[in-house]
KOLLUM-237072 format. One record per residue: residue number from 1; residue in three letters; x, y, z of N, C-alpha, C in turn. Coordinates in steps of 0.05 Angstrom, whole numbers, plus 5000, padded with zeros to 4 digits. Layout:
<dotis>
(NUM, 'ALA', (X, Y, Z), (X, Y, Z), (X, Y, Z)) ...
</dotis>
This chain:
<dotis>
(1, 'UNK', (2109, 1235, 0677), (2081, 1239, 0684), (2063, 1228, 0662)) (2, 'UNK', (2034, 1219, 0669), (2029, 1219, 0651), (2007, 1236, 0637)) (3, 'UNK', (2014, 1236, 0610), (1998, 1253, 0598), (1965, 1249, 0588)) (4, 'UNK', (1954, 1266, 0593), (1922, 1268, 0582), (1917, 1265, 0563)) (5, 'UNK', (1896, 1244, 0547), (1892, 1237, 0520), (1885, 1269, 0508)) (6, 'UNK', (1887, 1269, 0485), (1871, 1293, 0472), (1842, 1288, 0478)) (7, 'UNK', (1829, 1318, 0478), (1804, 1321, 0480), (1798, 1325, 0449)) (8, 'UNK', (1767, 1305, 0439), (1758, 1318, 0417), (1766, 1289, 0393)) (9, 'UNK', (1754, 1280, 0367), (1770, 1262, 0352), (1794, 1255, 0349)) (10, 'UNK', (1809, 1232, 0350), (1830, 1233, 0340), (1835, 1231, 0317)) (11, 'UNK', (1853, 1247, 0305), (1866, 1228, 0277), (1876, 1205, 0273)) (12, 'UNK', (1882, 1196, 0254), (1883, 1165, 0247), (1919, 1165, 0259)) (13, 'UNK', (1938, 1181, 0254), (1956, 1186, 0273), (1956, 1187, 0302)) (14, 'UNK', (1948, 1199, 0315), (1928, 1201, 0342), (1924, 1177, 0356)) (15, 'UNK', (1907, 1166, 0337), (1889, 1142, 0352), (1917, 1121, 0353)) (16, 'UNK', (1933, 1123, 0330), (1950, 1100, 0337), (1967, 1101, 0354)) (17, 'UNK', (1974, 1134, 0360), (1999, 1131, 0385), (1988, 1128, 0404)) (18, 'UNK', (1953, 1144, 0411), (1933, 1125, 0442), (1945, 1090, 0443)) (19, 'UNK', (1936, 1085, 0414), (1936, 1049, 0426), (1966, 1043, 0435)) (20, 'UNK', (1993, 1054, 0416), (2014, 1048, 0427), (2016, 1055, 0461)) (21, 'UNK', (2020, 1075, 0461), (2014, 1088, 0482), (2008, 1069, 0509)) (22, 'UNK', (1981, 1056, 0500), (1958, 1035, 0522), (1982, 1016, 0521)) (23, 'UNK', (1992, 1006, 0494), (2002, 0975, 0500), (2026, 0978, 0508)) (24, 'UNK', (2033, 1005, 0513), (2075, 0997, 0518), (2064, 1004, 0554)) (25, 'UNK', (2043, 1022, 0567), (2033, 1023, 0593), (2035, 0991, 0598)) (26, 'UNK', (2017, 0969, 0587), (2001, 0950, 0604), (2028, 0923, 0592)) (27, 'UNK', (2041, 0927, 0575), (2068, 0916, 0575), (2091, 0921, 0593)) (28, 'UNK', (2093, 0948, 0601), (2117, 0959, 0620), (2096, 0943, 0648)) (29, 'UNK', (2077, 0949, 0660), (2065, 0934, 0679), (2069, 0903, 0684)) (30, 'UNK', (2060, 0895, 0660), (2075, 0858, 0673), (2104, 0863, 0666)) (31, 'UNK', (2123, 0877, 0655), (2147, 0866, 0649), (2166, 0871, 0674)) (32, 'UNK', (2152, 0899, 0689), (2164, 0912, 0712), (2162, 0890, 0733)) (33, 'UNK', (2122, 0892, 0737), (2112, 0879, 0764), (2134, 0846, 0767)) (34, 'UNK', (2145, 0836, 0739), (2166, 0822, 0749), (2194, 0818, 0751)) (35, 'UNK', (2195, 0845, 0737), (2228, 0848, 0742), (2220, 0870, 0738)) (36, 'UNK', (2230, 0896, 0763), (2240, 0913, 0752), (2264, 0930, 0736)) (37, 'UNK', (2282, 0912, 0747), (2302, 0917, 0727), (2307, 0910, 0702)) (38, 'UNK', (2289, 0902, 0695), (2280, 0891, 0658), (2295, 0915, 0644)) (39, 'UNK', (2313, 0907, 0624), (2309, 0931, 0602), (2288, 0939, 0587)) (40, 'UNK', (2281, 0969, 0579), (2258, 0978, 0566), (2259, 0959, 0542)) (41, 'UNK', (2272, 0947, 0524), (2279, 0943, 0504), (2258, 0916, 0499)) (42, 'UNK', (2260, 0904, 0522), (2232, 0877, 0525), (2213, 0893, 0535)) (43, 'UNK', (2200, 0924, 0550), (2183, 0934, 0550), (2172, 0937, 0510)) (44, 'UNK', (2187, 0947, 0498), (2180, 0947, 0464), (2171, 0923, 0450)) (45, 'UNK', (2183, 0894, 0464), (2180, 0868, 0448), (2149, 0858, 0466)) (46, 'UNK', (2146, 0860, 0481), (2126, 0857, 0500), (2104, 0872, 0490)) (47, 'UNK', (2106, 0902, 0484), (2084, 0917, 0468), (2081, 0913, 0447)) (48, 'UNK', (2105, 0898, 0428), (2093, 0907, 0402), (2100, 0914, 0378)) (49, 'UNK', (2112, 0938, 0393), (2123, 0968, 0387), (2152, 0969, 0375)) (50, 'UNK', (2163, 0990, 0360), (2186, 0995, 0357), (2201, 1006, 0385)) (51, 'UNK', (2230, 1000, 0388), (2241, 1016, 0415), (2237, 1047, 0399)) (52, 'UNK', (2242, 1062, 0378), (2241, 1081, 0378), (2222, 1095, 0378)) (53, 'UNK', (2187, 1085, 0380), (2168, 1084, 0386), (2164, 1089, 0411)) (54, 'UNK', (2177, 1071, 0424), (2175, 1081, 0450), (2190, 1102, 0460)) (55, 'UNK', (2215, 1108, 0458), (2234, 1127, 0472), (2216, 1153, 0456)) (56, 'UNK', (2200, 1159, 0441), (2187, 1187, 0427), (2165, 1186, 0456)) (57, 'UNK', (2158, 1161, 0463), (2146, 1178, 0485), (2149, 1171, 0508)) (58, 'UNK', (2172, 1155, 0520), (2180, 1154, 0532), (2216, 1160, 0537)) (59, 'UNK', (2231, 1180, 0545), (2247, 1191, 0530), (2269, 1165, 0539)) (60, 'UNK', (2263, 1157, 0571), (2283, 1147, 0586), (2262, 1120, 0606)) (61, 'UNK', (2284, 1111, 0616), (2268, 1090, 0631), (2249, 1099, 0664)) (62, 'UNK', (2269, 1122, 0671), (2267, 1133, 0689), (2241, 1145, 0673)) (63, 'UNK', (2230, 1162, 0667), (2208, 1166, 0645), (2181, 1142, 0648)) (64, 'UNK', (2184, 1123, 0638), (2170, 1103, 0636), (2160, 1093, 0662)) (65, 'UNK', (2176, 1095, 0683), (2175, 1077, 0702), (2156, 1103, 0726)) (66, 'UNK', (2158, 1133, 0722), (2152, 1148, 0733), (2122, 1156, 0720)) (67, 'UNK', (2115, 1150, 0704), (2082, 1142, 0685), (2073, 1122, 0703)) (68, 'UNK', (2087, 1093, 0704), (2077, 1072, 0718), (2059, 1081, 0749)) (69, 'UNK', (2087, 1084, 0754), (2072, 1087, 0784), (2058, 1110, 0793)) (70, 'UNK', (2056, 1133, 0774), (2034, 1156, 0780), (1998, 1142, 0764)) (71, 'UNK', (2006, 1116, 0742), (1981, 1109, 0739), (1975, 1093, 0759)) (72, 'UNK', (1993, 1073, 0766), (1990, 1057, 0796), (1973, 1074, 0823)) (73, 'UNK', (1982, 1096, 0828), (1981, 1112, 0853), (1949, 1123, 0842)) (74, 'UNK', (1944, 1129, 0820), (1915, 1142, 0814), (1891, 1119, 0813)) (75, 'UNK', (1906, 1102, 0801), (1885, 1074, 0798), (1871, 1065, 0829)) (76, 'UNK', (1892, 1072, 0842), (1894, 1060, 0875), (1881, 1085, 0898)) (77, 'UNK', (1876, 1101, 0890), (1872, 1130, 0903), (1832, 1129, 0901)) (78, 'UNK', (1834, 1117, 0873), (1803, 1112, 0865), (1789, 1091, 0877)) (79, 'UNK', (1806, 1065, 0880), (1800, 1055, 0892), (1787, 1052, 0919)) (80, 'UNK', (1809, 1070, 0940), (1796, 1073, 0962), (1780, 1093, 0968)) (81, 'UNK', (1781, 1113, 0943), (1762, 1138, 0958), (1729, 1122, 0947)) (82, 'UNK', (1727, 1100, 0928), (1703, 1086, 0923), (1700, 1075, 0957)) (83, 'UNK', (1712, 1066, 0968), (1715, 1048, 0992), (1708, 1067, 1019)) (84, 'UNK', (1721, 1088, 1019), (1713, 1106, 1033), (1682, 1117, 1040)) (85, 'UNK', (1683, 1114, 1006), (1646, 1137, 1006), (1617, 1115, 1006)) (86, 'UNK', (1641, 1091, 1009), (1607, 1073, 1023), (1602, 1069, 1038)) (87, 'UNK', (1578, 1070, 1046), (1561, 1062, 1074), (1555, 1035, 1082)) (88, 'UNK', (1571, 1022, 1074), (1558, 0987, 1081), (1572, 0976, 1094)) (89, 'UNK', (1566, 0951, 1100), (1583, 0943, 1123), (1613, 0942, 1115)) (90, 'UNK', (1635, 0958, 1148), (1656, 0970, 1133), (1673, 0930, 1131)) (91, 'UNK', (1673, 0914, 1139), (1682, 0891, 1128), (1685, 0875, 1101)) (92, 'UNK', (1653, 0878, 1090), (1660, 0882, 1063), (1664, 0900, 1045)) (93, 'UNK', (1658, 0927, 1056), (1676, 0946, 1041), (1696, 0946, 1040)) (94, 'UNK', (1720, 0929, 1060), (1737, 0923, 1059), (1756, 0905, 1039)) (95, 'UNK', (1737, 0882, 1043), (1739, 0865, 1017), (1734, 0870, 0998)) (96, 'UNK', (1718, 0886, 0988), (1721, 0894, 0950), (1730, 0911, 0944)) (97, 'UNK', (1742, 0934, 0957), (1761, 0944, 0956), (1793, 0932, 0952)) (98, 'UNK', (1799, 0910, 0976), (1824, 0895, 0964), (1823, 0882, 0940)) (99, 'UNK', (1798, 0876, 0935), (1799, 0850, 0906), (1799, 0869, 0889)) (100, 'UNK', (1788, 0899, 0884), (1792, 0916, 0859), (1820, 0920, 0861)) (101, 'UNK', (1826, 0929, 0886), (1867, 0933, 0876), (1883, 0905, 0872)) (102, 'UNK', (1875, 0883, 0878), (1890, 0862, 0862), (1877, 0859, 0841)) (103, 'UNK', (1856, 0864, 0837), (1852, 0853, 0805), (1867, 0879, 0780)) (104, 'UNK', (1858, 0902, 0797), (1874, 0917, 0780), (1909, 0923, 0786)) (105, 'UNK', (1917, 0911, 0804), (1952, 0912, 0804), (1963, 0938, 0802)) (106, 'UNK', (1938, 0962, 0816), (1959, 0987, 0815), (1969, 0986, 0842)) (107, 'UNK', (1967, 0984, 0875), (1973, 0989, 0891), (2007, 0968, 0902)) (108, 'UNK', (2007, 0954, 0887), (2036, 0928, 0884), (2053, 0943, 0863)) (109, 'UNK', (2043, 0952, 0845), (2067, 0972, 0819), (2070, 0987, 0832)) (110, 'UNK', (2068, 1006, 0832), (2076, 1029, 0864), (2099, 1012, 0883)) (111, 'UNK', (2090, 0996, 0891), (2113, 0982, 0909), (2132, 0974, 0904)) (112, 'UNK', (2118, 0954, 0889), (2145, 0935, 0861), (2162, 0961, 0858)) (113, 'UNK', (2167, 0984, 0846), (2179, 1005, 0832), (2203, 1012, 0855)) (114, 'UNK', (2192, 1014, 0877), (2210, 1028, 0890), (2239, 1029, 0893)) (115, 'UNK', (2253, 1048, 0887), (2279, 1056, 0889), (2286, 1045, 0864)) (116, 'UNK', (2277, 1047, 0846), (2287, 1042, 0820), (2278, 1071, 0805)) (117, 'UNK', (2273, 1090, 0813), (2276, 1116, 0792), (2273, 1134, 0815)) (118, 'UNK', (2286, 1167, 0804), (2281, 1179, 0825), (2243, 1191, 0824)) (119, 'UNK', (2234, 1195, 0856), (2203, 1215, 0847), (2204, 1234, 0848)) (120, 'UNK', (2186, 1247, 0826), (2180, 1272, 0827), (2167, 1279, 0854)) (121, 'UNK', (2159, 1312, 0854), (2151, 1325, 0875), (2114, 1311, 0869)) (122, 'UNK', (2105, 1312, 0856), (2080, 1315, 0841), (2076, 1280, 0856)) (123, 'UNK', (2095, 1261, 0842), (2083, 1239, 0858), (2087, 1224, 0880)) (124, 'UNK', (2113, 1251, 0901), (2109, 1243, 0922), (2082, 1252, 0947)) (125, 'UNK', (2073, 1269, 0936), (2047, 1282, 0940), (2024, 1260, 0933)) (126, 'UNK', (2027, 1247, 0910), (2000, 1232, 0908), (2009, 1210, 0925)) (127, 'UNK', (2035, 1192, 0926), (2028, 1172, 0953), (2032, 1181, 0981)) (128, 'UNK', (2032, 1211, 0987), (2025, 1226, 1013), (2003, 1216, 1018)) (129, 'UNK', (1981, 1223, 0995), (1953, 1221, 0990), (1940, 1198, 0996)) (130, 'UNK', (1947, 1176, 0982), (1947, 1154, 0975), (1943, 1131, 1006)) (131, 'UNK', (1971, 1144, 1014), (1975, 1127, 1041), (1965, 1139, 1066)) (132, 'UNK', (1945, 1165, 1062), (1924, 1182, 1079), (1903, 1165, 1085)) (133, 'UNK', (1895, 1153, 1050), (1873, 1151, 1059), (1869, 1119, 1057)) (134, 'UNK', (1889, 1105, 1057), (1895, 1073, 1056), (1889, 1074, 1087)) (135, 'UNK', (1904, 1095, 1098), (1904, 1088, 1138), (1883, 1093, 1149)) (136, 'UNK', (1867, 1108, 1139), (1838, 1118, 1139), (1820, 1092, 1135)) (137, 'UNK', (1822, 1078, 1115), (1810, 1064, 1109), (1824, 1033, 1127)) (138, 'UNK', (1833, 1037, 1128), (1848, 1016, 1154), (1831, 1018, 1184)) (139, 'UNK', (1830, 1039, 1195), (1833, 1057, 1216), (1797, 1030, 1218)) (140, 'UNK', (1786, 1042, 1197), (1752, 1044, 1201), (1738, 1013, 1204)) (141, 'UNK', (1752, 0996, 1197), (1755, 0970, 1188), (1765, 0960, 1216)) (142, 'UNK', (1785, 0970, 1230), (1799, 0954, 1244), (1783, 0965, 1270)) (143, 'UNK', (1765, 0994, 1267), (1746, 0997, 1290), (1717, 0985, 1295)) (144, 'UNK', (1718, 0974, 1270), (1683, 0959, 1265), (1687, 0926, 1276)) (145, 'UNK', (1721, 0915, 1286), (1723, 0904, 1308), (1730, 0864, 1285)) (146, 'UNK', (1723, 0874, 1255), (1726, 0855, 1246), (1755, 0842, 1233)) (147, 'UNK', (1773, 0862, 1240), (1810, 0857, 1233), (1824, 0855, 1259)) (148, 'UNK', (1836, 0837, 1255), (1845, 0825, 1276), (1872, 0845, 1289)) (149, 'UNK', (1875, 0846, 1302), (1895, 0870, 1326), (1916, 0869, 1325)) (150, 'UNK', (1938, 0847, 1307), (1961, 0848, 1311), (1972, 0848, 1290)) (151, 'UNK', (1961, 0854, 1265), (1967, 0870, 1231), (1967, 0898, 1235)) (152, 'UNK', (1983, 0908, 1210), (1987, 0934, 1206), (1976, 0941, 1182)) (153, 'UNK', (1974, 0964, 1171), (1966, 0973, 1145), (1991, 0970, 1127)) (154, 'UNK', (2009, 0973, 1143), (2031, 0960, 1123), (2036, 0938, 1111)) (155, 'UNK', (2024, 0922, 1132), (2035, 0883, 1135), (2013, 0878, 1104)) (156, 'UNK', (1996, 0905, 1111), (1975, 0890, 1082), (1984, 0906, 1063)) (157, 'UNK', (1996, 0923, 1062), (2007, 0937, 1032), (2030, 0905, 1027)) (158, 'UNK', (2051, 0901, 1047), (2070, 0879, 1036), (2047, 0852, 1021)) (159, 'UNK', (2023, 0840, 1038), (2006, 0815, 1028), (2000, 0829, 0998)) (160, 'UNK', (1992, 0844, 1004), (1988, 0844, 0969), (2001, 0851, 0950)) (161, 'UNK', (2022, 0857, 0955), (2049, 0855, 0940), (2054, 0833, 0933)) (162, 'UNK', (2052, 0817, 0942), (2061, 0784, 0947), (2039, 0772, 0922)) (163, 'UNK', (2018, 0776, 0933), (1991, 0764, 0917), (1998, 0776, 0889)) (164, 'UNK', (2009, 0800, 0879), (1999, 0811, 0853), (2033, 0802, 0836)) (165, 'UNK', (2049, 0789, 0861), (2074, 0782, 0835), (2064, 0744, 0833)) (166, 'UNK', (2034, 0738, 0826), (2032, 0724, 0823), (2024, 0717, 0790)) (167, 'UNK', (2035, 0702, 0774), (2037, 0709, 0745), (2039, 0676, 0740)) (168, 'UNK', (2023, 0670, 0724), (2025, 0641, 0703), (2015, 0653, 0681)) (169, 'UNK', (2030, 0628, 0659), (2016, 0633, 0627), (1991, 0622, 0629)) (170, 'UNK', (1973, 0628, 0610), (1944, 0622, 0608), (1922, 0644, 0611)) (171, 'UNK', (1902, 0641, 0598), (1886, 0665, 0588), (1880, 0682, 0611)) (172, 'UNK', (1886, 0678, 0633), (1868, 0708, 0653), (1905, 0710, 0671)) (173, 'UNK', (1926, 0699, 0663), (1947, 0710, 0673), (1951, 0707, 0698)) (174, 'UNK', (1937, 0682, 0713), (1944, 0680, 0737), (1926, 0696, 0758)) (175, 'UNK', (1902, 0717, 0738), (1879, 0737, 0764), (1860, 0716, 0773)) (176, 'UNK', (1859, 0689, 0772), (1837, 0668, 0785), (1855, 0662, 0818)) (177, 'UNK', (1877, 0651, 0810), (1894, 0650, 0835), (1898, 0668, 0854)) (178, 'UNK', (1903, 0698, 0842), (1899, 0715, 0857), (1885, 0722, 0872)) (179, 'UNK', (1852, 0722, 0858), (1834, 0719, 0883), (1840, 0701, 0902)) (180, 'UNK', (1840, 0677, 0898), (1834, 0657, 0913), (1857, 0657, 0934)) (181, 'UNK', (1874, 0671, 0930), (1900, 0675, 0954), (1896, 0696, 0968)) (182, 'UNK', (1886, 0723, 0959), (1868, 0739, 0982), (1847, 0727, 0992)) (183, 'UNK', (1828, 0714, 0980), (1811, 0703, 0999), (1821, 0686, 1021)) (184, 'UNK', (1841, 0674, 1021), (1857, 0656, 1031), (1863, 0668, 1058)) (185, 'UNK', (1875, 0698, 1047), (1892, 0711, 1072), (1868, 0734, 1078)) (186, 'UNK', (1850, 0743, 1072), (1828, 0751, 1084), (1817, 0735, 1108)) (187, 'UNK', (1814, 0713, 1102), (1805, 0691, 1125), (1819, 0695, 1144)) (188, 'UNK', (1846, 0691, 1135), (1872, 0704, 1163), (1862, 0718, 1176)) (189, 'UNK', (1859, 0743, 1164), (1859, 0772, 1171), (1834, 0782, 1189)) (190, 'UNK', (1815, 0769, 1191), (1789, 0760, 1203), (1789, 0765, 1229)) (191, 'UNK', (1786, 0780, 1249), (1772, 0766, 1278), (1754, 0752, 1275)) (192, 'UNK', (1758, 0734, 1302), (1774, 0735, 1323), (1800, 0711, 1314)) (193, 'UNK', (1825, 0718, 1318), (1857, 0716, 1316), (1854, 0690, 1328)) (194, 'UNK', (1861, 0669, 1315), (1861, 0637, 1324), (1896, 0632, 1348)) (195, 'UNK', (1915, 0657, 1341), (1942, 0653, 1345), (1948, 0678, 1350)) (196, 'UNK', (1963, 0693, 1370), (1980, 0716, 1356), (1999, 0705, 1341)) (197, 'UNK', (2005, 0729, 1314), (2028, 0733, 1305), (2055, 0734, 1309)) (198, 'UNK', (2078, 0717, 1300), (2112, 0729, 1312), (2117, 0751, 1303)) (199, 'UNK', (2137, 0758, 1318), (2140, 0785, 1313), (2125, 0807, 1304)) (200, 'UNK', (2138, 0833, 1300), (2121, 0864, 1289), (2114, 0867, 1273)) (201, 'UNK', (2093, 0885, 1269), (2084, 0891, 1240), (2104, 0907, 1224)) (202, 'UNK', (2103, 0911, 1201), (2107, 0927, 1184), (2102, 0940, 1189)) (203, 'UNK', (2122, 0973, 1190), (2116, 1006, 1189), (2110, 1015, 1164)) (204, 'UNK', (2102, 1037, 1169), (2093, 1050, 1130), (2122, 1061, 1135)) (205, 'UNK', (2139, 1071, 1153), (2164, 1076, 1156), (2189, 1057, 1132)) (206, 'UNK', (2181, 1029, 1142), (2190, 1013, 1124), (2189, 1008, 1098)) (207, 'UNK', (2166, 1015, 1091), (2165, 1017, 1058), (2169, 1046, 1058)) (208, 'UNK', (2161, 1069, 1064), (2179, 1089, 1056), (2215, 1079, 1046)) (209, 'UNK', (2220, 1069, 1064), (2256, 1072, 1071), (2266, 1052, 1038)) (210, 'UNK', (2245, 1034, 1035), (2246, 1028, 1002), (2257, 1039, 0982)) (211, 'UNK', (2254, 1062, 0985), (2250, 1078, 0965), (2272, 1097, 0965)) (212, 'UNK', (2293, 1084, 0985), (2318, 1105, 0988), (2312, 1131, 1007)) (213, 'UNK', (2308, 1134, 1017), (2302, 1163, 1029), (2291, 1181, 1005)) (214, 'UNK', (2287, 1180, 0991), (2269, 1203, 0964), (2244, 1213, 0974)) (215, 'UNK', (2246, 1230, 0991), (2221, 1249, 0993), (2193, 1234, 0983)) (216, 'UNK', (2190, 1205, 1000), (2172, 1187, 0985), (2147, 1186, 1007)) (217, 'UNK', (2162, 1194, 1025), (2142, 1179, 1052), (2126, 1212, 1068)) 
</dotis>
């Protein structure tokens, strides 16, 4: 899980295990989002950090990887309840809502992760939550007549999965491309449908089943 900063100053002790802390999080994130089966051990070389630095607060990998995706699942929860509580046209509420979860890469870590640790009860509950109000926000979008009829809310959890294991060296890490490849498949996504699609959509059934049967879905 992850834990709550202290409330109130830190100490000079304190503040340094916050920053460790930040950098072995946003190191385990790219090291996962491309392999998850990375050993933690390049999660430590990646941060920074000593490995025994990390195992003090992260005891295990299963540990580490179960922080990930409860910050993934909260980052992503904010996202749409921002998306939810606006009143503007629901098409582009649609769109900046997807570009905040690719730019921020919590709703693809969540995915990326699956069946690589077991979940807790606590965060099978938040992507209960999560995937409430993703369909919700699907639902409203695809009734304002501007998403085309033969996608699923799933088919777009998999697209942007796709878009966020997109990674080059160079100073913004490959988030310029990123946009420009949702914008890409936004255009897709558009009514009126130039083609139907082959075959079915994606079930949220299907990414459940990801995850091993673990009380995920």
């Amino acid at each position: 899980m992850v834990v709550e900063p202290p409330q109130g100053p830190l100490s000079g002790r304190q503040a340094e295990a916050a920053r460790n802390d930040g950098r072995i999080l946003d190191a385990a994130r790219e090291v996962f989002l491309a392999d998850p089966d990375a050993p933690v051990s390049q999660v430590a070389e990646r941060a920074g950090v000593g490995i025994s630095a990390l195992y003090r607060r992260y005891p295990s990998k299963d540990h580490l990887l179960r922080a990930l995706a409860e910050d993934g699942l909260t980052r992503y929860i904010a996202d749409l309840e921002i998306a939810l509580a606006a009143d503007n046209d629901p098409w582009d509420v649609y769109v900046a809502c997807l570009e905040r979860v690719v730019d921020g890469q919590s709703q693809a870590l969540a995915q990326r992760l699956a069946g690589t640790f077991t979940p807790t009860t606590e965060l099978s509950t938040l992507a209960q939550h999560a995937g409430r109000l993703a369909e919700t926000l699907f639902r409203r979008v695809r009734k304002s007549g501007h998403l085309r009829d033969d996608v699923s809310e799933a088919d777009i959890t998999l697209l942007l999965e796709v878009i966020a294991l997109i990674e080059l060296p160079g100073a913004d890490g490959g988030a310029a491309l990123r946009r420009r490849y949702l914008a890409l498949i936004l255009q897709a996504l558009r009514a009126p449908a130039e083609a139907k699609l082959p075959g079915t959509p994606a079930r949220r059934a299907d990414l459940a089943a990801r995850w091993g049967g673990k009380a995920w879905d």
